[in-house]
N, C-alpha and C positions, 0 to 999 in steps of 0.2 A: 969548086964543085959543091962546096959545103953552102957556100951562099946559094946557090941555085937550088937544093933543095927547100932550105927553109924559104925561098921567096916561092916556091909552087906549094910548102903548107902554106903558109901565108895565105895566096889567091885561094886556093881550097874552102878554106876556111870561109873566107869570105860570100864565096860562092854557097857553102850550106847557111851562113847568116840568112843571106837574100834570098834564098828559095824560102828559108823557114818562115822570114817576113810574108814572103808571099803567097804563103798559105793560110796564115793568121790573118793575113787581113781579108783573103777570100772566104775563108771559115766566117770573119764577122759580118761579112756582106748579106751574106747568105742566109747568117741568125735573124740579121736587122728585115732582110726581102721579108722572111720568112712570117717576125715578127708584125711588119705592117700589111702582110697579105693577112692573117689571122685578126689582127684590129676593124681590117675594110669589111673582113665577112661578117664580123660583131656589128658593124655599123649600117651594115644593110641587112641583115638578120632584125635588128631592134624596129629599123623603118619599117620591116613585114608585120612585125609583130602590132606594133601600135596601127596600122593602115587596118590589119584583121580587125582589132579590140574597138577601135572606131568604127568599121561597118557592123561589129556584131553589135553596137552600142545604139547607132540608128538604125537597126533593124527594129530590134527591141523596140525603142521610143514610139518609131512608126506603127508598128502593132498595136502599143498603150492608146496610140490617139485616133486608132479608127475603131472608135464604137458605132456600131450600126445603128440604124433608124425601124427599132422592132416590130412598130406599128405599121411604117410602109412594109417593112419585110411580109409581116401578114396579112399586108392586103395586098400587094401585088408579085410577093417574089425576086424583088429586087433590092438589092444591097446596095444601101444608100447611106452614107458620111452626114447627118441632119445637121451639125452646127459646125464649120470647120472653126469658128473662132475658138468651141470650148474643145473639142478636136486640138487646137494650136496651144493651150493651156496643158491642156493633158504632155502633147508632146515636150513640152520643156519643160516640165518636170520632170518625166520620165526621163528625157536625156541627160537634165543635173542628176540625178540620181547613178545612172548607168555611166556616166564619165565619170560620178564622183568630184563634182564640180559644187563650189559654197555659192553666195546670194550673188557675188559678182563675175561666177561665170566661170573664175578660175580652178582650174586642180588643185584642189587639196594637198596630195601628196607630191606636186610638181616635177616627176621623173620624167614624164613620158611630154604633157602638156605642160608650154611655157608660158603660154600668152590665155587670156578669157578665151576661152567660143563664142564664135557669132553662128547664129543661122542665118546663113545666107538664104536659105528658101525654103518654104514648107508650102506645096500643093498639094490638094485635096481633089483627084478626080472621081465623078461621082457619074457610074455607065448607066443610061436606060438601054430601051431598045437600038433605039438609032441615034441618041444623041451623048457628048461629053460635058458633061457641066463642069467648069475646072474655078476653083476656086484658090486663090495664090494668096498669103497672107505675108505682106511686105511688113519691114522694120516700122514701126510704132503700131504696131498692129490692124492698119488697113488691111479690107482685103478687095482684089481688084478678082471680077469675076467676068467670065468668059464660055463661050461654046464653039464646040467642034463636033465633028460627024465620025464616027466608032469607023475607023480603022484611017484612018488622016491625023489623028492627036497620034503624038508620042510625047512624051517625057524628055528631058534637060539631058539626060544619059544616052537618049538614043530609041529606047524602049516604047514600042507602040503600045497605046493604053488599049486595052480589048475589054476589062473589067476593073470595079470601084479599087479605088487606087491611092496610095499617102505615098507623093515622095518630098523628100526632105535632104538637103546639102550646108555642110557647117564648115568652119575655115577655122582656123588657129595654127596658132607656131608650134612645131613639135621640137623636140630636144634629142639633139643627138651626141655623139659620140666629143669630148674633147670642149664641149661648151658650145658644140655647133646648133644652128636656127636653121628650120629648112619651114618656111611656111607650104600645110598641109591644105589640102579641099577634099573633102569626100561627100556623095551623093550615095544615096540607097530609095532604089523605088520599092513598094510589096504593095504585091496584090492581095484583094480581100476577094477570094473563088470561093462562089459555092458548088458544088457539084450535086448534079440533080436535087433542085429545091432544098438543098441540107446544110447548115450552115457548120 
C-alpha cells in the first residue's frame, strides 16, 4: 500500500511538471507571435512613412520647377512651362535638397535611402486651348517633345491632363527593417490652375 501511494505522488508530480512546461512554453509562443506582429507593424509603418516623405518631396520639387512664362501669361492668359530644360534644372536641385541627397545622388544621412536616386521621368505639360504640348526630359538630358488633344493626354499615373502640368517619377532602394532592400518608384503629377485669370 505504501508503494502505491508514493508511485501516484510520483505520476502526480510529474503531471504538474508537464503541465507547467506547457504553459511556459505557450506563455513564450505567445511573447515571441506577439513580439514579431509588433516588428511587422514597425516595418510597414516605416514603408508609409518614407513612401509620404517621398511624395511630399516630389511634390515640393515639382512646384520649384514650374515657373510660369509671365510674358505669355500677360498676353494671353495662359499658364505656360517656357523652358522645360531650366524647368528640369530647377527640379533636381529642388529634389537634392528635399531628399537631402549630396552631388552623387545619395542620402546623406542613409536611414531611410540606400541606394543614389534616379529620375526616372520628368514631364512638362504645357495646356492651350485645344492642344497638349508635352515635353519629357530623358536621362543625359534630351528632350523628346510631343502633342495631344486636351482631354485624350493623361499622365504615366493615370491622370488626365486638363491644365499646365510637371509630373515627375524617381526610383531608388529604400531601407527597411533588419538590413532589408525593397527597391521603391514613386510618381507625383501637380497641376499649375488658375482660377479665373488669377494666378
Amino acid at each position: 500500500m505504501r508503494r502505491g501511494r508514493f508511485l501516484r505522488q510520483k505520476t502526480d508530480g510529474k503531471l504538474c511538471a508537464q503541465a507547467g512546461q506547457v504553459h511556459w512554453f505557450l506563455g513564450m509562443y505567445f511573447v515571441l507571435l506577439l513580439i514579431l506582429l509588433v516588428a511587422t507593424g514597425l516595418h510597414i509603418k516605416q514603408y508609409e512613412v518614407t513612401s509620404g516623405y517621398m511624395e511630399d518631396a516630389l511634390a515640393a520639387s515639382n512646384l520649384a520647377s514650374a515657373v510660369i512664362d509671365l510674358e505669355e501669361y500677360g498676353r494671353s492668359h495662359v499658364l505656360r512651362i517656357a523652358d522645360p530644360v531650366l524647368a528640369y534644372g530647377r527640379y533636381c536641385q529642388a529634389l537634392r535638397g528635399n531628399l537631402n541627397l549630396d552631388e552623387t545622388w545619395q542620402c546623406r544621412n542613409g536611414e531611410l535611402i540606400a541606394s543614389p536616386v534616379l529620375v526616372v521621368r520628368y514631364i512638362v505639360y504645357n495646356v492651350s486651348e485645344e492642344a497638349v504640348y508635352i515635353s519629357e526630359i530623358k536621362e543625359g538630358g534630351r528632350v523628346y517633345e510631343s502633342t495631344g488633344s486636351v482631354g485624350t493626354v493623361r499622365a504615366p499615373n493615370g491622370i488626365l491632363i486638363e491644365h499646365t502640368a510637371v509630373y515627375s517619377e524617381i526610383s531608388c532602394t529604400v531601407k527597411g527593417m533588419w538590413n532589408t532592400e525593397v527597391k521603391a518608384e514613386k510618381g507625383k503629377l501637380i497641376d499649375i490652375v488658375a482660377e479665373g485669370n488669377e494666378i
